[in-house]
OpenMM code with the backbone's topology and positions (N, CA, C; nanometers):
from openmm import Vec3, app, unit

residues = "UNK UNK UNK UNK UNK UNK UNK UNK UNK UNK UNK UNK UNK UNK UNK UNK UNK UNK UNK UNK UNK UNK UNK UNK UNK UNK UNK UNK UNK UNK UNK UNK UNK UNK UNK UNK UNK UNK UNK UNK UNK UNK UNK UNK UNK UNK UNK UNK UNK UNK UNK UNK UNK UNK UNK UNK UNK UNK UNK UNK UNK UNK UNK UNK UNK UNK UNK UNK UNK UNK UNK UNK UNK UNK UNK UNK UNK UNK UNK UNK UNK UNK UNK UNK UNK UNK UNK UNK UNK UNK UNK UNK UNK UNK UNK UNK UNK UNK UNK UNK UNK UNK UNK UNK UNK UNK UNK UNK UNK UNK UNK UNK UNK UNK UNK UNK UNK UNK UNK UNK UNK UNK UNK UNK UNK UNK UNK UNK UNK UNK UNK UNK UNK UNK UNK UNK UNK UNK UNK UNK UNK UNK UNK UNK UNK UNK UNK UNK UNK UNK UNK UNK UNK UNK UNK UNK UNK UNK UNK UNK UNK UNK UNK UNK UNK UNK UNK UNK UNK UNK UNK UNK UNK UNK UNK UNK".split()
positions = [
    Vec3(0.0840, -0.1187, 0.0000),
    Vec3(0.0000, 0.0000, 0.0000),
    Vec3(0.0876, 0.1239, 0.0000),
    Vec3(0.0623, 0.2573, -0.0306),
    Vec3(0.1116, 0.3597, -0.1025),
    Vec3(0.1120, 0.4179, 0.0266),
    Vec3(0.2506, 0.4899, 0.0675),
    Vec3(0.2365, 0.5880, 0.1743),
    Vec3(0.1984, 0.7136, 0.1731),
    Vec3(0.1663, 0.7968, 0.0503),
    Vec3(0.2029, 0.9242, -0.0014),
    Vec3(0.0412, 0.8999, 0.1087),
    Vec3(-0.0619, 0.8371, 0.1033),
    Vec3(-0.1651, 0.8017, 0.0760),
    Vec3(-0.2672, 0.8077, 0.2208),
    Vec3(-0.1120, 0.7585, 0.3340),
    Vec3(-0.1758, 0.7358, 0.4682),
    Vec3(-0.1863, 0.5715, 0.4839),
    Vec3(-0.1468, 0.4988, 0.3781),
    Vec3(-0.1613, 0.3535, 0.3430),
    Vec3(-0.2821, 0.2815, 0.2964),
    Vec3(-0.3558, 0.3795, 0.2389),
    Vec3(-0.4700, 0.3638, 0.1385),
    Vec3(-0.4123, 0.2903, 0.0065),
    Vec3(-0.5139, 0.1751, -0.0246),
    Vec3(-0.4982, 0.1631, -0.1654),
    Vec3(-0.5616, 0.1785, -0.2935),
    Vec3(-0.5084, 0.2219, -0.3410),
    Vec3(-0.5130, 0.2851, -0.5021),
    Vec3(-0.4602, 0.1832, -0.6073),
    Vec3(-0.5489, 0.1368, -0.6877),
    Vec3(-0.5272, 0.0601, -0.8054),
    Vec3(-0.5727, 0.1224, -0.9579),
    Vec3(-0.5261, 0.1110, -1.0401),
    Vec3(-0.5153, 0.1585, -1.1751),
    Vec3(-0.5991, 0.0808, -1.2961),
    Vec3(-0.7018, 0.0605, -1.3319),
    Vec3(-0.7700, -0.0325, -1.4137),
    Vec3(-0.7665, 0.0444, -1.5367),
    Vec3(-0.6934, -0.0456, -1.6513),
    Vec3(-0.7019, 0.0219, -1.7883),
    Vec3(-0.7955, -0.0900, -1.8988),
    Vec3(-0.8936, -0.0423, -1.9532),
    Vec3(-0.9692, -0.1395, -2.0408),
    Vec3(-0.9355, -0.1545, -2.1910),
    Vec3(-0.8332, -0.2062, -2.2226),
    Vec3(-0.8229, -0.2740, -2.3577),
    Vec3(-0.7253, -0.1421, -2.4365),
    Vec3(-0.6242, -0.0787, -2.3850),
    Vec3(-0.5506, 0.0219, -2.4116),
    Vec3(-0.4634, 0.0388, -2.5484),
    Vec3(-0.4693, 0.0688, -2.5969),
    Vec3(-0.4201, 0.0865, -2.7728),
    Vec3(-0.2746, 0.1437, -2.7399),
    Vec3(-0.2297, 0.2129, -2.6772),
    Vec3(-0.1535, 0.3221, -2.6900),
    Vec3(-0.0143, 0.2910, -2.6395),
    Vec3(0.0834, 0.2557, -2.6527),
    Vec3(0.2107, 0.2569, -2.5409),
    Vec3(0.2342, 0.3699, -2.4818),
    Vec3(0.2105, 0.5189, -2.5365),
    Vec3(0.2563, 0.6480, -2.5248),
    Vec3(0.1962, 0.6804, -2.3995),
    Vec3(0.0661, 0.6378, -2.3626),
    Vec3(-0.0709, 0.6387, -2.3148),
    Vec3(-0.0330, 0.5657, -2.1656),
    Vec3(0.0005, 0.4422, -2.1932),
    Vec3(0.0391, 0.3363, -2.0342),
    Vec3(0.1382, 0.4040, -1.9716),
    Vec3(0.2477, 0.4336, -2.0993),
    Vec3(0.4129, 0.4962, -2.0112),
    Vec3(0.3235, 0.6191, -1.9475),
    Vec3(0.2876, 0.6804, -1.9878),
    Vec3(0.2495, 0.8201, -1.9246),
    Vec3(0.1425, 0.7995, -1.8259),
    Vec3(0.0549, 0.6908, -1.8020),
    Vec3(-0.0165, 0.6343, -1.6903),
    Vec3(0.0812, 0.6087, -1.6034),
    Vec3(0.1822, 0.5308, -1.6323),
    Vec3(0.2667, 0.4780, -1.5101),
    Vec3(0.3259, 0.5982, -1.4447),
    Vec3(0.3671, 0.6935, -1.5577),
    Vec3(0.4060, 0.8017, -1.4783),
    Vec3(0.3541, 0.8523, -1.3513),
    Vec3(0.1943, 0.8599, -1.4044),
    Vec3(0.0944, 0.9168, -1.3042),
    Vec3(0.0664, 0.8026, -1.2004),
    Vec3(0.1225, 0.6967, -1.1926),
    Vec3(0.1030, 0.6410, -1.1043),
    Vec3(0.2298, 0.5996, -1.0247),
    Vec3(0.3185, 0.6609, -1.0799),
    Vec3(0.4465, 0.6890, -0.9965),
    Vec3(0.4135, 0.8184, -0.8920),
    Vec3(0.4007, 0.8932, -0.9700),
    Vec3(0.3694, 1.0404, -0.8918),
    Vec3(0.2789, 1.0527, -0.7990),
    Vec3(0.1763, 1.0172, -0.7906),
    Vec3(0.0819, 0.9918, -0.7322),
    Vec3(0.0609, 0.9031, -0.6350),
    Vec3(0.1383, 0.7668, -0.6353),
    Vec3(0.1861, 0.6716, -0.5731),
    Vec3(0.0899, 0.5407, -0.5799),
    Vec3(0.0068, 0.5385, -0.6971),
    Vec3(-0.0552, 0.3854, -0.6679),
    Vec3(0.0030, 0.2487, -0.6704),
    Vec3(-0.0486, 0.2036, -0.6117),
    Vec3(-0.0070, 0.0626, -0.6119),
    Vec3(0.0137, -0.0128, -0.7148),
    Vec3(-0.0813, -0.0034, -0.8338),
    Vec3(-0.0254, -0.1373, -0.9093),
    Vec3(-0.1475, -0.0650, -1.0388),
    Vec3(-0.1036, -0.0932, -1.1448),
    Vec3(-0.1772, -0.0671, -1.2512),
    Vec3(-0.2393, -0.1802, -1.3132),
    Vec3(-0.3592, -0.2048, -1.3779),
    Vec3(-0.3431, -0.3343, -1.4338),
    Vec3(-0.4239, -0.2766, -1.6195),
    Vec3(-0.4072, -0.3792, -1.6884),
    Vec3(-0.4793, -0.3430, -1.8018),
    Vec3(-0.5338, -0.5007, -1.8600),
    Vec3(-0.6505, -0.4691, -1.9294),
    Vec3(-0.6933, -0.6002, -2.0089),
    Vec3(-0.6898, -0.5819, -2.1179),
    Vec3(-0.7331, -0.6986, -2.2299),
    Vec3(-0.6939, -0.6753, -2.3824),
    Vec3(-0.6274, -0.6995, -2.3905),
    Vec3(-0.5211, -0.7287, -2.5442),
    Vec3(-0.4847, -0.7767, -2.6058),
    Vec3(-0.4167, -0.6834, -2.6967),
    Vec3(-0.4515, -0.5178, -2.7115),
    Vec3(-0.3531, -0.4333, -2.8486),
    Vec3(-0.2545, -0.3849, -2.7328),
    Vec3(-0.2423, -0.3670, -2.6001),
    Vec3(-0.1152, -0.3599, -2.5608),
    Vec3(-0.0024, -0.4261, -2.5414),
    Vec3(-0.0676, -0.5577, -2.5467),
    Vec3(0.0617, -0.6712, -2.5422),
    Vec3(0.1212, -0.6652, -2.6736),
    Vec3(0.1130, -0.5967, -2.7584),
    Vec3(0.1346, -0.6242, -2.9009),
    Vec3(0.2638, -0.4998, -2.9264),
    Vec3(0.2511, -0.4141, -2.8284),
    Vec3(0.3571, -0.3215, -2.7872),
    Vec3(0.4812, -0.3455, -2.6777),
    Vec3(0.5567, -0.3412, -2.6853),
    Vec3(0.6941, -0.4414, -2.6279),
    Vec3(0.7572, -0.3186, -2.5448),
    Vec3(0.7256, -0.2129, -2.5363),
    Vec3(0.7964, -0.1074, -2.4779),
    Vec3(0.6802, 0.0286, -2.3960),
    Vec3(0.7456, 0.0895, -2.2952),
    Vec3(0.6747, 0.1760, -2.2320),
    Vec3(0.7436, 0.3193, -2.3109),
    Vec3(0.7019, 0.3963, -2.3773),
    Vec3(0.7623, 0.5037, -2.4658),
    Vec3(0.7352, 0.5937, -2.3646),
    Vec3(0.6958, 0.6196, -2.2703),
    Vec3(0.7130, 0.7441, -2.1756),
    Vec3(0.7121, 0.7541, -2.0547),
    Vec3(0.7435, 0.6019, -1.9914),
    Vec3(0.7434, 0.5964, -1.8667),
    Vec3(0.9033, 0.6345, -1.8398),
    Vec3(0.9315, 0.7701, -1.8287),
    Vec3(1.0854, 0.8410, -1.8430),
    Vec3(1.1297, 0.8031, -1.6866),
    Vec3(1.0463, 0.7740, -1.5828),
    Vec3(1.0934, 0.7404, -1.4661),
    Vec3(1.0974, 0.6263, -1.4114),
    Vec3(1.0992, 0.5269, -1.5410),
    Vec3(1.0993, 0.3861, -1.5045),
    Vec3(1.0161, 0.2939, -1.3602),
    Vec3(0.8912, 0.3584, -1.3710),
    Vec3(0.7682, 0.3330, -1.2949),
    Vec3(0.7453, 0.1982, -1.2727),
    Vec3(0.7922, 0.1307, -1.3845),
    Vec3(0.7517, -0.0381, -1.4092),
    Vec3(0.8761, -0.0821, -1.3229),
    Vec3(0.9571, -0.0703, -1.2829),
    Vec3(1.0326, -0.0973, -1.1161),
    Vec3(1.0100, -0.0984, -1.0428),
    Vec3(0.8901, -0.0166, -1.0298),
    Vec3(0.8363, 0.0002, -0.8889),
    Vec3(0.6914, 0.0207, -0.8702),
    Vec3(0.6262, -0.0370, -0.9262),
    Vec3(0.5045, -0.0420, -0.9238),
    Vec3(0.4381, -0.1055, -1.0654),
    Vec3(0.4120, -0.2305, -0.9873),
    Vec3(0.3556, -0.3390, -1.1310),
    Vec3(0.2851, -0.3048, -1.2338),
    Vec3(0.2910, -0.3524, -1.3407),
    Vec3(0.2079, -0.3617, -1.4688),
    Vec3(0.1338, -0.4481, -1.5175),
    Vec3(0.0504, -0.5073, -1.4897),
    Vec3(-0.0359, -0.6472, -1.4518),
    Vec3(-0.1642, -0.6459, -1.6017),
    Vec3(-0.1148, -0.7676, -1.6892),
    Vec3(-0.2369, -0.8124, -1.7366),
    Vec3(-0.3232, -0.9289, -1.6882),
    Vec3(-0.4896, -0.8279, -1.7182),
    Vec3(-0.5403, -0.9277, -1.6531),
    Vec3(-0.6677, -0.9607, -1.7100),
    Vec3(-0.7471, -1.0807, -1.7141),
    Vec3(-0.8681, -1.0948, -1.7773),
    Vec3(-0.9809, -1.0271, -1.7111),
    Vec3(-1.0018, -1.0477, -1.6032),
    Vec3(-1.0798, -1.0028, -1.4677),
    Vec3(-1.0249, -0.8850, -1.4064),
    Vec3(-1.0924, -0.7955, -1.3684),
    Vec3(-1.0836, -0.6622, -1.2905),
    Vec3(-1.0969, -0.6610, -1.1512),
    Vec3(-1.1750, -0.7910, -1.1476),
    Vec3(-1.3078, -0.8260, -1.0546),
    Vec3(-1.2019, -0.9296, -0.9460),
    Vec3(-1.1211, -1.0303, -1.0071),
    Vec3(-1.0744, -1.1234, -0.9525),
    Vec3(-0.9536, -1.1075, -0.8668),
    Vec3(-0.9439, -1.1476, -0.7235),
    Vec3(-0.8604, -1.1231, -0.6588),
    Vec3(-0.8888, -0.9645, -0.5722),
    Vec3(-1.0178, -0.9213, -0.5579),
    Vec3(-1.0313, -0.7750, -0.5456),
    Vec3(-1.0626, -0.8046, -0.4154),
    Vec3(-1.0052, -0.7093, -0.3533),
    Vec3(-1.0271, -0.7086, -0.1913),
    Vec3(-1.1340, -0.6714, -0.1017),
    Vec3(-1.2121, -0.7075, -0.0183),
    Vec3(-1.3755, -0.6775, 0.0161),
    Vec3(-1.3382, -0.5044, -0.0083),
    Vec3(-1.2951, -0.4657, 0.0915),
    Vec3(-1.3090, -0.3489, 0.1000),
    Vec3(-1.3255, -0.2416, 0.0401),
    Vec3(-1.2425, -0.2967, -0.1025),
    Vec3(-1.2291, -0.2008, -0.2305),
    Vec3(-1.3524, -0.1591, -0.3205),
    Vec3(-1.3384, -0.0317, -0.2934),
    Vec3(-1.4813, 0.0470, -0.4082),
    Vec3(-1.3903, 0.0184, -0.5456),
    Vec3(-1.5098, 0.0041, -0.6455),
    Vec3(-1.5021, 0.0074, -0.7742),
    Vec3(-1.5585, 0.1483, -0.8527),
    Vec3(-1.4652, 0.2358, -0.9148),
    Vec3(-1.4595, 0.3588, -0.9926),
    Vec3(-1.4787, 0.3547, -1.0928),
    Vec3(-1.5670, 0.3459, -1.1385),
    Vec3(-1.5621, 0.4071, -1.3430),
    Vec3(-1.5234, 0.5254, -1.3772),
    Vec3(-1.4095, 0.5379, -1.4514),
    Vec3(-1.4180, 0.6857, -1.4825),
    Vec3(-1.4551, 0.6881, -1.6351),
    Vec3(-1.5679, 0.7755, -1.6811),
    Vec3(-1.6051, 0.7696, -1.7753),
    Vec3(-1.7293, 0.8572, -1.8316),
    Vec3(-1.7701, 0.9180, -1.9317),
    Vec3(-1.8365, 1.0019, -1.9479),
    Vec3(-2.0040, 0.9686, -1.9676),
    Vec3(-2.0346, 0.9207, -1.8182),
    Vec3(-2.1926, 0.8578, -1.8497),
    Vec3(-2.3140, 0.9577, -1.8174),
    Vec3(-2.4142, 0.9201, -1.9045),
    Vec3(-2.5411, 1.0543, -1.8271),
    Vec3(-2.5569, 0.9939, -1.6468),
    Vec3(-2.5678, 1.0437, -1.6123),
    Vec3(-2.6002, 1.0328, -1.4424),
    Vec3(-2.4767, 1.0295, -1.3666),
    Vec3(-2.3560, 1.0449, -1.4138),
    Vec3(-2.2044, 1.0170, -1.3071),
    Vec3(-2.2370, 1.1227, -1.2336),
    Vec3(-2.1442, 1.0544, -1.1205),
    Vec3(-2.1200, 1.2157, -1.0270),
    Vec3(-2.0146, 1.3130, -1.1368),
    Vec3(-1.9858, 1.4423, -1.1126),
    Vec3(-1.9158, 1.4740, -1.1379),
    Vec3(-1.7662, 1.4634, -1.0378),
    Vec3(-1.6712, 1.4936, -1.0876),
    Vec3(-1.5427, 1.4339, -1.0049),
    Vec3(-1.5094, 1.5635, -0.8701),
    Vec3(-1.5580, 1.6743, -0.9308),
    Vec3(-1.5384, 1.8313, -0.8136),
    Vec3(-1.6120, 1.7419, -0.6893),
    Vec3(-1.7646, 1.6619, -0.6698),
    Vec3(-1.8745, 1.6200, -0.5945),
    Vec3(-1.8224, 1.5165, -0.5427),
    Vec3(-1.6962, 1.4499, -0.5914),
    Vec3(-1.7116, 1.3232, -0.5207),
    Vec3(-1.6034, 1.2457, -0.4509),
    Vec3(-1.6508, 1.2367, -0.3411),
    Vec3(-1.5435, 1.1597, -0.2477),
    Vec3(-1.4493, 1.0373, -0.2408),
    Vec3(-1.3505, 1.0317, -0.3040),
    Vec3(-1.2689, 0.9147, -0.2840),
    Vec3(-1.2872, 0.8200, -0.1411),
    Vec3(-1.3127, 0.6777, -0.1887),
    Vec3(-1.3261, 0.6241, -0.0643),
    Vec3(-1.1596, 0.5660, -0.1073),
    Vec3(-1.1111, 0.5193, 0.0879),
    Vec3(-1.0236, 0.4849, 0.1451),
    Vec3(-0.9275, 0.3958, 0.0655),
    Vec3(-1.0116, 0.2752, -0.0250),
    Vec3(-0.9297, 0.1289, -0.1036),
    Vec3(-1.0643, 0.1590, -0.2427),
    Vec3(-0.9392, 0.1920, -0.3734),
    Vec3(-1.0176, 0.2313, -0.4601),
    Vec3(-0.9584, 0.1574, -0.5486),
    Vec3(-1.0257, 0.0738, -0.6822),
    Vec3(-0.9858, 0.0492, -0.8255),
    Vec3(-1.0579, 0.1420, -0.8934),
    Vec3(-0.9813, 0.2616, -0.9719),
    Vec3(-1.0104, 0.3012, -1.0865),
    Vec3(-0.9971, 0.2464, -1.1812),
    Vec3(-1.1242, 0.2064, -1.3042),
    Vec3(-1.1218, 0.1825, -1.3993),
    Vec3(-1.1265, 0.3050, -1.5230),
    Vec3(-1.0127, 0.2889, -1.6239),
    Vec3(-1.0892, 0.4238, -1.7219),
    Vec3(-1.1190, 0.3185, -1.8602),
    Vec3(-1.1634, 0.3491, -1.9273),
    Vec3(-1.1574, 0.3189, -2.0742),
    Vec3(-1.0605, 0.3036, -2.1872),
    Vec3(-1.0556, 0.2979, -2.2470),
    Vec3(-0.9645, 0.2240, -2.4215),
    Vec3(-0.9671, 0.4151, -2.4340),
    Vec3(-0.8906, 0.4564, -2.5108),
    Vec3(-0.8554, 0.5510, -2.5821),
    Vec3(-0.9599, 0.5858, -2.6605),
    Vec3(-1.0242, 0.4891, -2.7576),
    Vec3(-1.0972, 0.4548, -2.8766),
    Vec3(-1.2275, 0.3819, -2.8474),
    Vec3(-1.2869, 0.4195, -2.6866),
    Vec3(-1.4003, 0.3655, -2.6651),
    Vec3(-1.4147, 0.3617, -2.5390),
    Vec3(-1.5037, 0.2905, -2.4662),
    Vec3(-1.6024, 0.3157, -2.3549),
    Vec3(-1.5588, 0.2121, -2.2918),
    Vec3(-1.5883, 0.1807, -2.1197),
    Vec3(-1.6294, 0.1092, -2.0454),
    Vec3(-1.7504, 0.0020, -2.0747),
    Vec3(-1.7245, -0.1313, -2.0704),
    Vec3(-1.8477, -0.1900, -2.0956),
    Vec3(-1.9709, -0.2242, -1.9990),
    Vec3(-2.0977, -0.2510, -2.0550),
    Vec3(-2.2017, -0.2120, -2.0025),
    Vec3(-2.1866, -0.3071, -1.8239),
    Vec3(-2.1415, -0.4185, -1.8717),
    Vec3(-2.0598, -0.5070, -1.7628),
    Vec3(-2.0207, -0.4322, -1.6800),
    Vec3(-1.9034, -0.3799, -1.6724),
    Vec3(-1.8410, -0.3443, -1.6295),
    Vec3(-1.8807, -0.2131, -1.4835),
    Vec3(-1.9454, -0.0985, -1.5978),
    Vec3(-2.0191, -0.0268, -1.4755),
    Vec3(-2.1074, -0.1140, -1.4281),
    Vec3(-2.1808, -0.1963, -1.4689),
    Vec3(-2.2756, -0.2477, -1.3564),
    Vec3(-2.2339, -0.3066, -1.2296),
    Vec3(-2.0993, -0.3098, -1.2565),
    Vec3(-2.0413, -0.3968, -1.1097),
    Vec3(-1.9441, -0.2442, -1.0693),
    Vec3(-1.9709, -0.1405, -1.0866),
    Vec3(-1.9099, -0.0518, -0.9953),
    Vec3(-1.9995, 0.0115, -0.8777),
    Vec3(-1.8954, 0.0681, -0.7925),
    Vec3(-1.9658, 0.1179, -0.6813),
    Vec3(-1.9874, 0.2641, -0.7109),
    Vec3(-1.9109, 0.3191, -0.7896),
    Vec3(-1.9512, 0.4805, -0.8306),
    Vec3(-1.8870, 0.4600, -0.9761),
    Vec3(-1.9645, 0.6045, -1.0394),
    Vec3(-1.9347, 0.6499, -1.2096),
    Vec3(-1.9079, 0.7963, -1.1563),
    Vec3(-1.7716, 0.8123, -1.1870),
    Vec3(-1.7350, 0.9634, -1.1907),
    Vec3(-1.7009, 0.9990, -1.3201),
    Vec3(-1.7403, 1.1498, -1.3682),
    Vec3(-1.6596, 1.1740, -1.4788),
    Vec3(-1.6223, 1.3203, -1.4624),
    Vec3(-1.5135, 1.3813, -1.5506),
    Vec3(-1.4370, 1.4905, -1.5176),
    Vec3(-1.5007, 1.5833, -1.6239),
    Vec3(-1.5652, 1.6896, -1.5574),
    Vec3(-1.6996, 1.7536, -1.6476),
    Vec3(-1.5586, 1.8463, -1.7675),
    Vec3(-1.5247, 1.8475, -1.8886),
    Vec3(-1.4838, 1.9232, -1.9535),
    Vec3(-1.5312, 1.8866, -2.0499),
    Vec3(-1.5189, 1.9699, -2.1598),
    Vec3(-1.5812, 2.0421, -2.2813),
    Vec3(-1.4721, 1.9584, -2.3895),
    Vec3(-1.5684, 1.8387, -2.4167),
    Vec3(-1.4900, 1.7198, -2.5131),
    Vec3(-1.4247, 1.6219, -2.4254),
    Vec3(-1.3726, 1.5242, -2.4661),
    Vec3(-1.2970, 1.4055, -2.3854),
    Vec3(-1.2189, 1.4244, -2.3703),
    Vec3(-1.1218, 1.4089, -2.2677),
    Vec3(-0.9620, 1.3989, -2.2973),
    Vec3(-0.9103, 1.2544, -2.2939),
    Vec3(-0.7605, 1.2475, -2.3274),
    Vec3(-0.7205, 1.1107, -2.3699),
    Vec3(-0.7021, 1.0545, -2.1981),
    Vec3(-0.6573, 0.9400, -2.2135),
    Vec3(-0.7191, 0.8133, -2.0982),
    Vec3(-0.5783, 0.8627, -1.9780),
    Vec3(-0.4452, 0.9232, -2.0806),
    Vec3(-0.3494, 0.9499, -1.9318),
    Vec3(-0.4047, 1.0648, -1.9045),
    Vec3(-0.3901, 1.1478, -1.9371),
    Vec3(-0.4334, 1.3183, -1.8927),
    Vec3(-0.5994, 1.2543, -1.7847),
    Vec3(-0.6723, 1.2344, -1.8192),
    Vec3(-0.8140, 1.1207, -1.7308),
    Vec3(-0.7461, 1.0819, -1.6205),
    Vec3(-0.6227, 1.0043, -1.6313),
    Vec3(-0.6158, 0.9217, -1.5111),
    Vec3(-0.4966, 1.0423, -1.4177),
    Vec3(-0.4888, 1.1425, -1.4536),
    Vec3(-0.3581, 1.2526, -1.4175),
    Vec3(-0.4566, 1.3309, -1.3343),
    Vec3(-0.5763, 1.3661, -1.3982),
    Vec3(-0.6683, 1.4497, -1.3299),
    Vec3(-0.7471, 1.3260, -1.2141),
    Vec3(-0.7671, 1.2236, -1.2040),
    Vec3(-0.8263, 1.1705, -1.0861),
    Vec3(-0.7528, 1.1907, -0.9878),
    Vec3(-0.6563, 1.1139, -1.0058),
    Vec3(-0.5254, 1.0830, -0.8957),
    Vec3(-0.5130, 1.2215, -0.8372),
    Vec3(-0.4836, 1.3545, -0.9100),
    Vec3(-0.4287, 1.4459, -0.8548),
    Vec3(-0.5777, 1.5145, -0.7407),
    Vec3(-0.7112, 1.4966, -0.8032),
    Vec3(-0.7954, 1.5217, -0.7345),
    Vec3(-0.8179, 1.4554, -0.5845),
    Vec3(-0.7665, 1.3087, -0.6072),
    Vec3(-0.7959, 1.1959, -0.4920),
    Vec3(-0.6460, 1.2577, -0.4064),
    Vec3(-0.5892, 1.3489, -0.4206),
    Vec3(-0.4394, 1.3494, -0.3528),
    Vec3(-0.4868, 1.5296, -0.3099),
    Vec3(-0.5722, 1.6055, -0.3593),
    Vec3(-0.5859, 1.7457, -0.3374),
    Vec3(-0.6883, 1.6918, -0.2004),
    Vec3(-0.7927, 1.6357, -0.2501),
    Vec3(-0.8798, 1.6059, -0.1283),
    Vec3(-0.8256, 1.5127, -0.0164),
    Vec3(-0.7269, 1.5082, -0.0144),
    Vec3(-0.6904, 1.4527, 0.1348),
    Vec3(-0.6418, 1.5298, 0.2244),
    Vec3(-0.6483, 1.4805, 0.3425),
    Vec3(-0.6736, 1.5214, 0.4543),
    Vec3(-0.5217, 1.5215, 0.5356),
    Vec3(-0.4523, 1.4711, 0.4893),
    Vec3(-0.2913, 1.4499, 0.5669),
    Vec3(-0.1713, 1.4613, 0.4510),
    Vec3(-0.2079, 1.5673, 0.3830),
    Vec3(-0.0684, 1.6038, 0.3001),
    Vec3(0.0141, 1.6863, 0.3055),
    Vec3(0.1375, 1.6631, 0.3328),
    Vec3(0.2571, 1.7229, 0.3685),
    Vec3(0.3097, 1.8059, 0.2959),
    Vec3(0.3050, 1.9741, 0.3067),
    Vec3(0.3516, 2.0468, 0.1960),
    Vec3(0.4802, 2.0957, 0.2010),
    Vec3(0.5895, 2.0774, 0.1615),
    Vec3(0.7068, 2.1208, 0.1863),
    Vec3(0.8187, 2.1207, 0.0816),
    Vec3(0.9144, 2.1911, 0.1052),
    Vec3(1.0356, 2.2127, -0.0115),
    Vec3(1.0913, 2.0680, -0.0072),
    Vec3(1.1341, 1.9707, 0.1050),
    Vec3(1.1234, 1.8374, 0.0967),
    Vec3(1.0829, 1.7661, -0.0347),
    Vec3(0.9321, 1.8100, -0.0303),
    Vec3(0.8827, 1.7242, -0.1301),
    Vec3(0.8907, 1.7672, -0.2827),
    Vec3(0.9447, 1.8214, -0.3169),
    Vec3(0.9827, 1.9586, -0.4358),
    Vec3(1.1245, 1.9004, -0.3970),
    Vec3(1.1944, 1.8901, -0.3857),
    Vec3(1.3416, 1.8854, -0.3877),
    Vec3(1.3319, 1.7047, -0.4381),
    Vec3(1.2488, 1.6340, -0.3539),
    Vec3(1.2178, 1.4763, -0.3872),
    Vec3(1.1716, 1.4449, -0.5080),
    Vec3(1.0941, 1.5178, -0.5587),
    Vec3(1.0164, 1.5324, -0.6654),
    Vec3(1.0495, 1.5647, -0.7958),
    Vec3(1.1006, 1.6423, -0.7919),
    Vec3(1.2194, 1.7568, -0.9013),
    Vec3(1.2724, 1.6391, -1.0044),
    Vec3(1.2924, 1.7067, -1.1559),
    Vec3(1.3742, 1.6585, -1.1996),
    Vec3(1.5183, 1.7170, -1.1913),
    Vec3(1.6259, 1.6234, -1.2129),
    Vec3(1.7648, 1.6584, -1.1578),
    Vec3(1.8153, 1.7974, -1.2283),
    Vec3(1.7642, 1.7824, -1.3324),
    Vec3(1.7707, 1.9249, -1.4477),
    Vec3(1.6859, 2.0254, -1.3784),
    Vec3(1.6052, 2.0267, -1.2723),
    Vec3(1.6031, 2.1379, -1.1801),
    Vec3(1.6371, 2.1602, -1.0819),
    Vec3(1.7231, 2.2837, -1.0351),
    Vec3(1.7991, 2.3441, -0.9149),
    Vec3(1.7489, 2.4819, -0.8927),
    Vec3(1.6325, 2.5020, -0.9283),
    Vec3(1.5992, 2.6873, -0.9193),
    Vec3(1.5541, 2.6590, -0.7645),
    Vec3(1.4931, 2.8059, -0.7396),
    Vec3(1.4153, 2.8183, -0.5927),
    Vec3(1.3763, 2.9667, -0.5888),
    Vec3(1.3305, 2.9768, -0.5253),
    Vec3(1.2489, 3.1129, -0.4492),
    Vec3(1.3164, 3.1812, -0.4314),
    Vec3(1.3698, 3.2977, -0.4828),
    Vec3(1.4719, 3.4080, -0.4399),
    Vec3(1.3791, 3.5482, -0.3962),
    Vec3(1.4134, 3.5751, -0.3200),
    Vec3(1.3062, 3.6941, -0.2693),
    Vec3(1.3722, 3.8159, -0.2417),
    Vec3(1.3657, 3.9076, -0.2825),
    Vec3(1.4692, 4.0164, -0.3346),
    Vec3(1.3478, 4.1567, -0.3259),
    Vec3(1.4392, 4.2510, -0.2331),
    Vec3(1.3133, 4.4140, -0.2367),
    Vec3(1.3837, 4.4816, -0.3619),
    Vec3(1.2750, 4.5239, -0.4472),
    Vec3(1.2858, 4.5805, -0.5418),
    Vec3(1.3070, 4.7564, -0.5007),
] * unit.nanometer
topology = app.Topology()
chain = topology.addChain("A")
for resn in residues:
    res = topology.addResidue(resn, chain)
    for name in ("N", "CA", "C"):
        topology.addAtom(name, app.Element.getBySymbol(name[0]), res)
């Protein structure tokens, strides 16, 4: 379980993902963010042999799991998330992350299946004007589920931890 978090868990559900550009840059966000484990189903990502933008080598440290089932191996406790653009979702500003979460998002090139939400515990979607693609989706949950918490540590610490090495600036404060 993820400490950034309080030791909450956070899981990553990707449905049938086309994209390598798309996962590397998920893993990113799930480096940053700190989830536990990503998983994806389908069959056009295995067909891709490389993570093209996971620049922080995420897949070291936090699994990449194919899987047939979403469902299987899921822990009582864990709410099930759709993220996805349905009539009746909550919107994502309204809605409360519970404690042990699987987010599911969608294919790049399509929807959540009808299956699928029916076995969730909530449908959130991120109210903007057109879709956005499935990492930028999963960049805006995470960062929302990490704004609404309740025990986050703000400090130059974490900016200095965080940083890429190609940054060394800082706050210079100077009377004009």
């Amino acid at each position: 379980m993820n400490t950034f978090d309080g030791g909450k868990s956070v899981t990553i559900a990707l449905t049938n993902p086309k994209s390598t550009s798309n996962v590397g840059a998920v893993m990113r966000a799930a480096g940053c963010y700190q989830a536990d484990k990503v998983l994806y189903s389908g069959t056009r990502y295995d067909r891709a042999l490389k993570f093209q933008t996971d620049t922080k080598s995420v897949i070291s440290k936090i699994p990449l799991q194919h899987v047939d089932d979403f469902f299987v191996d899921l822990v009582a406790e864990t709410q099930v998330i759709c993220v996805e653009l349905v009539e009746g979702a909550t919107p994502l500003p309204d809605f409360v992350h519970p404690d042990n979460a699987l987010y599911i998002f969608g294919p790049e090139d399509g929807t959540i299946s009808q299956a699928i939400l029916n076995k969730a515990d909530s449908v959130v979607y991120v109210p903007t004007i057109g879709c956005m693609n499935l990492a930028a989706s999963v960049n805006v949950v995470l960062y929302d589920r990490l704004a609404k918490l309740r025990n986050l540590e703000f400090s130059d610490s974490l900016i200095r931890n965080s940083r890429d090495r190609n940054n060394n600036v800082s706050m210079i404060t100077t009377e004009r």
